[in-house]
FIKOLZA-1660 file (N, C-alpha, C; in steps of 0.1 Angstrom, whole numbers, plus 5000, padded with zeros to 4 digits):
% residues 187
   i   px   py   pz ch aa at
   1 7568 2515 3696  A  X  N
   1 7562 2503 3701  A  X CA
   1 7552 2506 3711  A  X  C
   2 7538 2500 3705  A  X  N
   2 7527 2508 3719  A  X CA
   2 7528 2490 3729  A  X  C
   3 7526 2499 3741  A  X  N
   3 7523 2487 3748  A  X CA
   3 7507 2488 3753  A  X  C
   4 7499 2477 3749  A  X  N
   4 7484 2477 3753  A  X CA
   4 7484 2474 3767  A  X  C
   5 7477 2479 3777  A  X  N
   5 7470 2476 3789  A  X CA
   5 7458 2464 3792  A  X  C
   6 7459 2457 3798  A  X  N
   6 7443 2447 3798  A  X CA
   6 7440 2452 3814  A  X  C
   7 7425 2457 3817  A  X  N
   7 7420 2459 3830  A  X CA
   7 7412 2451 3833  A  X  C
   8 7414 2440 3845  A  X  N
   8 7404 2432 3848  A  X CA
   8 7392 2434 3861  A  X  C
   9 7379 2435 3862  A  X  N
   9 7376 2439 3875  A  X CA
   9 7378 2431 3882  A  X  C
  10 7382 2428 3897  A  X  N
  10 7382 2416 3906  A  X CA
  10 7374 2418 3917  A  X  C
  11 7369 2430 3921  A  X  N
  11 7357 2437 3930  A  X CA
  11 7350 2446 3924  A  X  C
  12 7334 2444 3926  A  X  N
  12 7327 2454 3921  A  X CA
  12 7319 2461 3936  A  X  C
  13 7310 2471 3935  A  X  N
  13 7309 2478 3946  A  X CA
  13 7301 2468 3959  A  X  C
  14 7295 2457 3954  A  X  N
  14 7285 2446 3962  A  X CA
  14 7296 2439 3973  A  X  C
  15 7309 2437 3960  A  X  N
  15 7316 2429 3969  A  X CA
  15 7328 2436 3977  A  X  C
  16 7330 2449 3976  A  X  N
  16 7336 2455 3984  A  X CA
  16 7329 2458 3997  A  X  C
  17 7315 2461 3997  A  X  N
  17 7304 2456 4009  A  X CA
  17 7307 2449 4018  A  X  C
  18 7303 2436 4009  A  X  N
  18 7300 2425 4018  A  X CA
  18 7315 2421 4025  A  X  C
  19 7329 2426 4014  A  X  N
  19 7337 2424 4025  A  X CA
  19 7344 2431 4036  A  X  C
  20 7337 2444 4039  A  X  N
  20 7336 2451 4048  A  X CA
  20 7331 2448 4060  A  X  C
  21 7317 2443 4054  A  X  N
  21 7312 2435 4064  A  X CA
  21 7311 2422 4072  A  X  C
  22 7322 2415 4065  A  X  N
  22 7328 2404 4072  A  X CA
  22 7340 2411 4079  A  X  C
  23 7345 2416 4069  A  X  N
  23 7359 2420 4082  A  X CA
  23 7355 2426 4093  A  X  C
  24 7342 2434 4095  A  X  N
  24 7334 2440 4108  A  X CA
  24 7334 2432 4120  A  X  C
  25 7327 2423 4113  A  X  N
  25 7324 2410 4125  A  X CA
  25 7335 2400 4125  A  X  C
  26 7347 2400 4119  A  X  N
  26 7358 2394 4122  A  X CA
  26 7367 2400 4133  A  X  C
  27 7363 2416 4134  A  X  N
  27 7372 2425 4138  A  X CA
  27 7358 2423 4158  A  X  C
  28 7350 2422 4152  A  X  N
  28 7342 2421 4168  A  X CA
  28 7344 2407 4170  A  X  C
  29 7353 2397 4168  A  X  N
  29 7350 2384 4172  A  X CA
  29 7360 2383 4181  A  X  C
  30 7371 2389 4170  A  X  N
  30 7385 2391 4175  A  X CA
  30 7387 2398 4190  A  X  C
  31 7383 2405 4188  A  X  N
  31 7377 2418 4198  A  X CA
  31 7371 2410 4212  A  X  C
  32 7362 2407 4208  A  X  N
  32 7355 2398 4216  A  X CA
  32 7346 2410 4223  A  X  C
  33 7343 2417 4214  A  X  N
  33 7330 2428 4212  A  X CA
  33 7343 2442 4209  A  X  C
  34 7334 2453 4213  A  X  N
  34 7339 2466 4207  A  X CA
  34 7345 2476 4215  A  X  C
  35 7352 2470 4230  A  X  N
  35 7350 2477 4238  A  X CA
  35 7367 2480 4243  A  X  C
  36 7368 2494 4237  A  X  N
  36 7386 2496 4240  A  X CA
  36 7388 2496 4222  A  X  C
  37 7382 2496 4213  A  X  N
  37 7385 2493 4199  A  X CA
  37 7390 2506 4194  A  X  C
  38 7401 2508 4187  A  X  N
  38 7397 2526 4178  A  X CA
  38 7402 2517 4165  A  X  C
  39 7399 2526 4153  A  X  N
  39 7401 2522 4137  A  X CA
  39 7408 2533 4133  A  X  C
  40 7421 2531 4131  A  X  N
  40 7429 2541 4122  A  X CA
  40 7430 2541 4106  A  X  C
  41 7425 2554 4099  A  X  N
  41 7426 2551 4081  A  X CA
  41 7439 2549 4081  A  X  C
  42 7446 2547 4071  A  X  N
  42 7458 2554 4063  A  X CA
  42 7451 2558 4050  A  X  C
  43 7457 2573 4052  A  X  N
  43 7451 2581 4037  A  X CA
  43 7459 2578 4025  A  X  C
  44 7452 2572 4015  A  X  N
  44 7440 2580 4009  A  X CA
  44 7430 2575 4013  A  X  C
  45 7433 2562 4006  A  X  N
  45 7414 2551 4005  A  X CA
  45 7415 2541 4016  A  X  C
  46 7423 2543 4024  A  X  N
  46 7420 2538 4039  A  X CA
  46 7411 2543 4048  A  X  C
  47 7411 2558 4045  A  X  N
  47 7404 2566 4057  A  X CA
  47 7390 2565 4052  A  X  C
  48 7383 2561 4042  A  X  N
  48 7369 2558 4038  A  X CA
  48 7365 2548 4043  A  X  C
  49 7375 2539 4039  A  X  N
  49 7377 2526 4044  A  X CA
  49 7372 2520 4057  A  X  C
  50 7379 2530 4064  A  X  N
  50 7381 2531 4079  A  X CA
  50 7364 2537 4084  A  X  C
  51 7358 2545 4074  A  X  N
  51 7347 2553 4086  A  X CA
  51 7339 2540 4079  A  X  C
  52 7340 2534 4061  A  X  N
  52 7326 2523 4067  A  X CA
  52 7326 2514 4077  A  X  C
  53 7338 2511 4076  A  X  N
  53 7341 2498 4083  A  X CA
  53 7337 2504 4103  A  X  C
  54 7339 2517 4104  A  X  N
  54 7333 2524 4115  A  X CA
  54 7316 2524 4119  A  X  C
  55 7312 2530 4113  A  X  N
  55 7299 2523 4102  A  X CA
  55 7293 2507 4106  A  X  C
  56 7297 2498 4102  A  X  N
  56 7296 2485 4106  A  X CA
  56 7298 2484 4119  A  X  C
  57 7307 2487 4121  A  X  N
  57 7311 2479 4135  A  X CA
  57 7296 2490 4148  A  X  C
  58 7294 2498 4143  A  X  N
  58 7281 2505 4156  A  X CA
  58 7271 2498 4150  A  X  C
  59 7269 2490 4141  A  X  N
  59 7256 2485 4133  A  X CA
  59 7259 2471 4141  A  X  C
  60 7265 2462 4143  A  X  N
  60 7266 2454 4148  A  X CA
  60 7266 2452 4162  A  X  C
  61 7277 2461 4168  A  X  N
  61 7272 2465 4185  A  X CA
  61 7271 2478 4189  A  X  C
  62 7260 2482 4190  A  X  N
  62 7258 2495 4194  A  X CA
  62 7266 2504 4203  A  X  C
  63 7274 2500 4213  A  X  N
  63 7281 2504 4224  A  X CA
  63 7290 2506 4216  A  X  C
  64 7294 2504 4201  A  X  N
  64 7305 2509 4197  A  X CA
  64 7307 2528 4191  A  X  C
  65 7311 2533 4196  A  X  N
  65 7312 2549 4190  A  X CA
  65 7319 2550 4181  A  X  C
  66 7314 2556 4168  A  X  N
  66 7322 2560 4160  A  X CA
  66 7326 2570 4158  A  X  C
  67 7317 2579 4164  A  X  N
  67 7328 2593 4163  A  X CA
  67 7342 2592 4175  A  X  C
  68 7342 2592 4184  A  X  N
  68 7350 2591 4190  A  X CA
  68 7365 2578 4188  A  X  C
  69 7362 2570 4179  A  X  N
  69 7368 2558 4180  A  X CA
  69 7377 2554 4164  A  X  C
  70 7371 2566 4158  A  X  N
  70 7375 2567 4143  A  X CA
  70 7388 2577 4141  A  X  C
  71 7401 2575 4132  A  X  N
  71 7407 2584 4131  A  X CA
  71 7416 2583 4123  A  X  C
  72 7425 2588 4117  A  X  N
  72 7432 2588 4101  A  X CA
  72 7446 2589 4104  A  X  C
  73 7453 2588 4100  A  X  N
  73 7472 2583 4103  A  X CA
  73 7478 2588 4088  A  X  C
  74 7482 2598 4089  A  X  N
  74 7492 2602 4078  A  X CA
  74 7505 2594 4078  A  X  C
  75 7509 2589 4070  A  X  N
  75 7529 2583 4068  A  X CA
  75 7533 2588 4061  A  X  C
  76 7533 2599 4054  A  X  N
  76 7539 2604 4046  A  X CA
  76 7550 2606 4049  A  X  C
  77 7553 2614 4062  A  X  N
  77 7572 2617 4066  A  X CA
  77 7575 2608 4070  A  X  C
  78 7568 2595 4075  A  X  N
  78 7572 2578 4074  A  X CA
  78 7581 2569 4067  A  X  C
  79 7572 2572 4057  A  X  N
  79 7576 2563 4046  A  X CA
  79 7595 2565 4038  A  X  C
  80 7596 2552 4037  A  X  N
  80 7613 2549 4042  A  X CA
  80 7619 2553 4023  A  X  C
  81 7609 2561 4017  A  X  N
  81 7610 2562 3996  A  X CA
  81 7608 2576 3997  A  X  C
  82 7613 2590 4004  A  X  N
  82 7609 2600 4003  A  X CA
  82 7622 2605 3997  A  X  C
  83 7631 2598 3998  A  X  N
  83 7641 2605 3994  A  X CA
  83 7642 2601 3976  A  X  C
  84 7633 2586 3971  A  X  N
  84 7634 2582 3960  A  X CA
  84 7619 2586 3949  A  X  C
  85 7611 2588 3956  A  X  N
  85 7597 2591 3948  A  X CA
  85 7593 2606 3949  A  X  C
  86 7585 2612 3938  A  X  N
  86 7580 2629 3941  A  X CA
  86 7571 2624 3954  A  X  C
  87 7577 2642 3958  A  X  N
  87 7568 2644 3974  A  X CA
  87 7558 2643 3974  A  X  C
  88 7550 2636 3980  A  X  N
  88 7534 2640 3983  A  X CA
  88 7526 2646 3992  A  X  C
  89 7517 2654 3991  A  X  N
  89 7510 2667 4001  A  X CA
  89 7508 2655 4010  A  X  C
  90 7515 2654 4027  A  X  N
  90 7506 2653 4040  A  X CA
  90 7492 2652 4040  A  X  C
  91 7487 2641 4047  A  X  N
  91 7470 2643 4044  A  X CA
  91 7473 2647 4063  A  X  C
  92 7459 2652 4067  A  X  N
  92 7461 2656 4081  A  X CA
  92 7458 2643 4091  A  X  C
  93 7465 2641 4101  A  X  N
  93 7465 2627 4111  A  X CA
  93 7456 2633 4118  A  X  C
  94 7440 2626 4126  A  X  N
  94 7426 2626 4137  A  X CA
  94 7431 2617 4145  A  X  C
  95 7430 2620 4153  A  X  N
  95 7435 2608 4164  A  X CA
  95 7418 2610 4170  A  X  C
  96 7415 2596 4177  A  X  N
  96 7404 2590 4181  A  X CA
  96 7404 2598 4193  A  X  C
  97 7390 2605 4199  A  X  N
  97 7396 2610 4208  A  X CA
  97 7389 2600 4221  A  X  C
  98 7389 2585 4219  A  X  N
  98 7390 2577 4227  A  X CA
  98 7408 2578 4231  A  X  C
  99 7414 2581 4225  A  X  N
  99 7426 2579 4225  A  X CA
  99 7435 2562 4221  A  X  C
 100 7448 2566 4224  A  X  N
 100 7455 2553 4220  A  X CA
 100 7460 2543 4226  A  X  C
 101 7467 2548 4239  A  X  N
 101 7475 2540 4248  A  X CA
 101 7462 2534 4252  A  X  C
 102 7468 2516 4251  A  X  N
 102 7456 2506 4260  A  X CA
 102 7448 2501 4253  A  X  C
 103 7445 2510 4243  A  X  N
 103 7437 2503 4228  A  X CA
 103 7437 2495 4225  A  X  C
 104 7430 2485 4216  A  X  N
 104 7432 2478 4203  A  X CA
 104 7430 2488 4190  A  X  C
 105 7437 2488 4184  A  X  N
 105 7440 2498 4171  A  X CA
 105 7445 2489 4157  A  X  C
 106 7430 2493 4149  A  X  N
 106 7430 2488 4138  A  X CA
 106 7436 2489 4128  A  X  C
 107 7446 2492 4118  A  X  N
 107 7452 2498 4108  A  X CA
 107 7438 2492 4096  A  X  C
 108 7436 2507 4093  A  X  N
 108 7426 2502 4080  A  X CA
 108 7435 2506 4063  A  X  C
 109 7435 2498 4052  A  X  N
 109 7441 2502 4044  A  X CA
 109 7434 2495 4029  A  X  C
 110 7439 2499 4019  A  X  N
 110 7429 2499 4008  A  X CA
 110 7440 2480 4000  A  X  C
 111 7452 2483 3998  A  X  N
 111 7462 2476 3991  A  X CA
 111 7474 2474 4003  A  X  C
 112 7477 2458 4005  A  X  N
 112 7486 2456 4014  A  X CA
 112 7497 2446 3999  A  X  C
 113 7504 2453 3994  A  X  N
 113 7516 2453 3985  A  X CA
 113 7531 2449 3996  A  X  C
 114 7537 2459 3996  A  X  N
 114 7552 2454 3996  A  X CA
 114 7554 2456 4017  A  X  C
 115 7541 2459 4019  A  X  N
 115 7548 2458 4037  A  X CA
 115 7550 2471 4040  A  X  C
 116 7557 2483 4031  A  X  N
 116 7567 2492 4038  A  X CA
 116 7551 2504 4043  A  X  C
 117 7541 2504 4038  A  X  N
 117 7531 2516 4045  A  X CA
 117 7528 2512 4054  A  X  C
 118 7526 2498 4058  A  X  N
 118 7522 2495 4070  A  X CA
 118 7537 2495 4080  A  X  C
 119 7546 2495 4079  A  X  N
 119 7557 2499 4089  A  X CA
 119 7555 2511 4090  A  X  C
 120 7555 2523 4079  A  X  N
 120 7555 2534 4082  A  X CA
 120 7542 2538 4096  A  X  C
 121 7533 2527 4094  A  X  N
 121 7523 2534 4100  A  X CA
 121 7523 2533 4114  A  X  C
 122 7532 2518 4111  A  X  N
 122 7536 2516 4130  A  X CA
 122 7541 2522 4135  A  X  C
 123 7550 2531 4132  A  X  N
 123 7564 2538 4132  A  X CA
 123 7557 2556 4133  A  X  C
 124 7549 2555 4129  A  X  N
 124 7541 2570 4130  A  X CA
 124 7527 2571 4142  A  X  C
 125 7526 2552 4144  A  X  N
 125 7515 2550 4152  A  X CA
 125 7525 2551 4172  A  X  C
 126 7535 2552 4170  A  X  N
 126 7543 2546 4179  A  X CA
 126 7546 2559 4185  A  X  C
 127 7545 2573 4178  A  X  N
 127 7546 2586 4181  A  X CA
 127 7535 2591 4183  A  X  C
 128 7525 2588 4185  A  X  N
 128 7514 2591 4190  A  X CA
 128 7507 2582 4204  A  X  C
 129 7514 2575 4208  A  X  N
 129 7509 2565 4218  A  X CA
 129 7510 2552 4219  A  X  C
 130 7513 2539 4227  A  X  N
 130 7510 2528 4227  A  X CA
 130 7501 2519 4229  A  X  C
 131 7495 2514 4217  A  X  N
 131 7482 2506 4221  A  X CA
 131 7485 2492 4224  A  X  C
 132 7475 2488 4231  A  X  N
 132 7476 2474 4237  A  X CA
 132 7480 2466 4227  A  X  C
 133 7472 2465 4213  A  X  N
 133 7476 2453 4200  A  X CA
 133 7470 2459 4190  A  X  C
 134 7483 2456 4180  A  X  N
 134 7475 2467 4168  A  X CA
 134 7475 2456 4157  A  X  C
 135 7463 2458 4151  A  X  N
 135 7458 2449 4145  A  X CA
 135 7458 2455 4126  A  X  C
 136 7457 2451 4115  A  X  N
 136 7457 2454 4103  A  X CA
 136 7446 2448 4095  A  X  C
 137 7438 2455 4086  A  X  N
 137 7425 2455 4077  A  X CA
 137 7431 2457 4067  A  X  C
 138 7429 2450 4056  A  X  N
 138 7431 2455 4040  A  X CA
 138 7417 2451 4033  A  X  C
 139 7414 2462 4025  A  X  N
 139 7404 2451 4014  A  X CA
 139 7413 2441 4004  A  X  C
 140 7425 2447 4003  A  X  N
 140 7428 2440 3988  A  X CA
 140 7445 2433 3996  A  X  C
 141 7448 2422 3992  A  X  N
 141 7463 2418 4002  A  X CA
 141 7467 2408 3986  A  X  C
 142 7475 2417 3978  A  X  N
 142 7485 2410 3963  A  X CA
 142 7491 2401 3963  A  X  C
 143 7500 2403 3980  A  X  N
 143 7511 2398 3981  A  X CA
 143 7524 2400 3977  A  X  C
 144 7532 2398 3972  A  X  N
 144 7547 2405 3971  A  X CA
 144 7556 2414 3982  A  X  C
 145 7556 2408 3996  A  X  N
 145 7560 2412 4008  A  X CA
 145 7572 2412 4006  A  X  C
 146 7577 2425 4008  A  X  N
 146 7592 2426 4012  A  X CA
 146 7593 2434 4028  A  X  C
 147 7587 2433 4036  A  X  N
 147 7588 2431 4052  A  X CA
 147 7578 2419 4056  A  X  C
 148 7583 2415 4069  A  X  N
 148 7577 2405 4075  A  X CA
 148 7564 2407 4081  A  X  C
 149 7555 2417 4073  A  X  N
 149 7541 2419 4080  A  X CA
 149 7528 2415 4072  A  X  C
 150 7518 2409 4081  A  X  N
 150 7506 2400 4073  A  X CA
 150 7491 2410 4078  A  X  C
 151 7484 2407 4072  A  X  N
 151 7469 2410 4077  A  X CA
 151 7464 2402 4084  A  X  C
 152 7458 2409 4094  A  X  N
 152 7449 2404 4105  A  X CA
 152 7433 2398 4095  A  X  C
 153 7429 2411 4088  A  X  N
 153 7412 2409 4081  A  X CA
 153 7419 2414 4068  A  X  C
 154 7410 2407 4054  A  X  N
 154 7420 2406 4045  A  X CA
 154 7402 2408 4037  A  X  C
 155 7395 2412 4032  A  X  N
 155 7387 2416 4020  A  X CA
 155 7391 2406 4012  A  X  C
 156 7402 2405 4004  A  X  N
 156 7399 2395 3991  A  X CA
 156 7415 2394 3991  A  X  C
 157 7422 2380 3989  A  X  N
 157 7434 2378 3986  A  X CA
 157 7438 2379 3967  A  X  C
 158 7442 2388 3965  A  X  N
 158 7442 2384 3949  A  X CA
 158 7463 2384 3946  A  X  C
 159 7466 2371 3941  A  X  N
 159 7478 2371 3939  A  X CA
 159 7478 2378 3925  A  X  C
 160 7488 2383 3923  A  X  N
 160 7495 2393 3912  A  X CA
 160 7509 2391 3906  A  X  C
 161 7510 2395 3897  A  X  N
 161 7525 2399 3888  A  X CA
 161 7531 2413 3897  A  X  C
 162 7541 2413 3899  A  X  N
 162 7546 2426 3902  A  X CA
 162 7550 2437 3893  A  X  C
 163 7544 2431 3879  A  X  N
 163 7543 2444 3869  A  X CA
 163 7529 2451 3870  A  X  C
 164 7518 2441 3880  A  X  N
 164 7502 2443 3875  A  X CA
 164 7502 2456 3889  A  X  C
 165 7494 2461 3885  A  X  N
 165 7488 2474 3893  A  X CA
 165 7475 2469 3900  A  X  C
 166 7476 2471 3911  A  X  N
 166 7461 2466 3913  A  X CA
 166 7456 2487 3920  A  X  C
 167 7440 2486 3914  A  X  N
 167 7433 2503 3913  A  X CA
 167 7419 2498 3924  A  X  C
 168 7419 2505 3933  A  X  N
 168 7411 2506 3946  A  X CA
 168 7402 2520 3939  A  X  C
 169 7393 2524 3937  A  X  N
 169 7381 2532 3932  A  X CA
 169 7366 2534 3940  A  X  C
 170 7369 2544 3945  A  X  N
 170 7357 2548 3957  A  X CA
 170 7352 2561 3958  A  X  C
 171 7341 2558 3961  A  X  N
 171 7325 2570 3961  A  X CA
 171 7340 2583 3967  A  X  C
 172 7347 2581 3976  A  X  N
 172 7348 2596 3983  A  X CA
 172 7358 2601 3981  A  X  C
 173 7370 2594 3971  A  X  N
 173 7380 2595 3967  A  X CA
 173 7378 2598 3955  A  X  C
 174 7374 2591 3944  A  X  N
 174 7377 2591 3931  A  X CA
 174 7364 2598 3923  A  X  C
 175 7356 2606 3930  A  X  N
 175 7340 2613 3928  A  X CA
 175 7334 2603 3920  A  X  C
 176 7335 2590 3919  A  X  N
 176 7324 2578 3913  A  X CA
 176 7312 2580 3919  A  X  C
 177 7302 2574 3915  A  X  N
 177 7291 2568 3924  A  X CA
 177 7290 2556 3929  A  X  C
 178 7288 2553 3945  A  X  N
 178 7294 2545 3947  A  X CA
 178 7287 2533 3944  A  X  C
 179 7280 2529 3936  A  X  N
 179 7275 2519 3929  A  X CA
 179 7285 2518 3920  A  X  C
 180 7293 2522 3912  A  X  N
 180 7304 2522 3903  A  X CA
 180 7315 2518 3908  A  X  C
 181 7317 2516 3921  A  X  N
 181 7331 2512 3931  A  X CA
 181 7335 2499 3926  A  X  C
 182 7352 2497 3928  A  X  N
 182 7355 2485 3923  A  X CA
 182 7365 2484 3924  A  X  C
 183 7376 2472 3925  A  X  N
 183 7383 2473 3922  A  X CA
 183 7392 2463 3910  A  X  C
 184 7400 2470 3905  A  X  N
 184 7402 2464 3895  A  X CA
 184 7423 2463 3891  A  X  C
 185 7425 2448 3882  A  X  N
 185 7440 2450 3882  A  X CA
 185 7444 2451 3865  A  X  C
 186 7454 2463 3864  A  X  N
 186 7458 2464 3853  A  X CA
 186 7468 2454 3849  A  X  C
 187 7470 2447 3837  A  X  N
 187 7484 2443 3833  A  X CA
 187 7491 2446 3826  A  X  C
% end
C-alpha cells in the first residue's frame, strides 16, 4: 500500500522577508528601540533566522550592533526526547558578547510546534545568565502546544494536522538559492 504525499507552499522567499521584517519593527516597538537587545538563534534554521532578523534590526536603528548582540543557543543536551529519538551532533552555542544578564533576549526559531525546544532553550538560556525578559520569534507558529508557551513575534500563523509536517528551506541551511526559500507543509 503506497501512501502519496501532497506539498503545499504556504511561504515563498518574498514572504519570509517581509515577515522578518515586520517582526523587526515589532521586536523595536516592543523594545522601545534597541538598546540592551541581544537575539539568540536556536540551531538549525533559527540561527540564520536570527543574523537576518540581526540584519534588520541595524537597518532600522543604527545604534543597534549586530555583531556583538547576535548569538546561537544549542539545546540539544536540553531537550527532554534524548533518551527517545537518535542523537543529534551539538551545533556550537555564541553567546553575544554584549552579554546576558539585564538583557532583553530574543529566542529566534524557524517552527514553534509542541513547546518543548523552546523550554529547552530556557532551560539552557538559564545556564548561561539571566536576562531581564526573554522574548520568542518564530517564522512559522502550527500550533499543537503541549507546554504553556506562546510567541511573542509570530511570521505567519498556519494551523495544521498533527500528521502534517511543516519544512522551513533556506539559502544557508539547505544550499537553495535564496530566491528559492519557502516554506512549505507536507500531508
Amino acid at each position: 500500500m503506497s501512501h502519496s504525499s501532497e506539498t503545499a507552499q504556504v511561504m515563498a522567499a518574498p514572504d519570509i522577508d517581509r515577515a522578518l521584517t515586520r517582526i523587526a519593527h515589532e521586536i523595536v516597538e516592543a523594545q522601545r528601540g534597541t538598546e540592551g537587545l541581544i537575539i539568540l538563534g536556536i540551531p538549525r534554521r533559527g540561527v540564520p533566522l536570527a543574523q537576518r532578523l540581526g540584519a534588520k534590526l541595524a537597518s532600522i536603528d543604527p545604534g543597534f550592533d549586530s555583531e556583538s548582540s547576535l548569538g546561537a543557543l544549542d539545546i540539544t543536551m536540553y531537550r527532554d526526547d534524548l533518551r527517545t529519538t537518535a542523537a543529534r551532533t551539538p551545533e556550537p552555542t555564541s553567546l553575544p558578547t554584549a552579554g546576558i544578564d539585564g538583557a532583553t533576549a530574543v529566542l529566534v526559531d524557524d517552527v514553534l510546534y509542541s513547546g518543548r525546544t523552546v523550554r529547552a532553550a530556557l532551560d539552557a538560556l538559564a545556564d548561561y545568565g539571566r536576562p531581564a525578559v526573554v522574548r520568542l520569534a518564530v517564522l512559522v507558529d502550527r500550533g499543537h502546544r503541549e507546554l504553556p508557551i506562546r510567541a511573542d513575534h509570530v511570521g505567519k500563523n498556519i494551523p495544521t494536522a498533527r500528521h502534517e509536517r511543516v519544512a522551513v528551506r533556506l539559502a544557508e541551511i539547505d544550499g537553495i538559492a535564496r530566491e528559492a526559500e519557502e516554506v512549505v507543509i507536507t500531508r
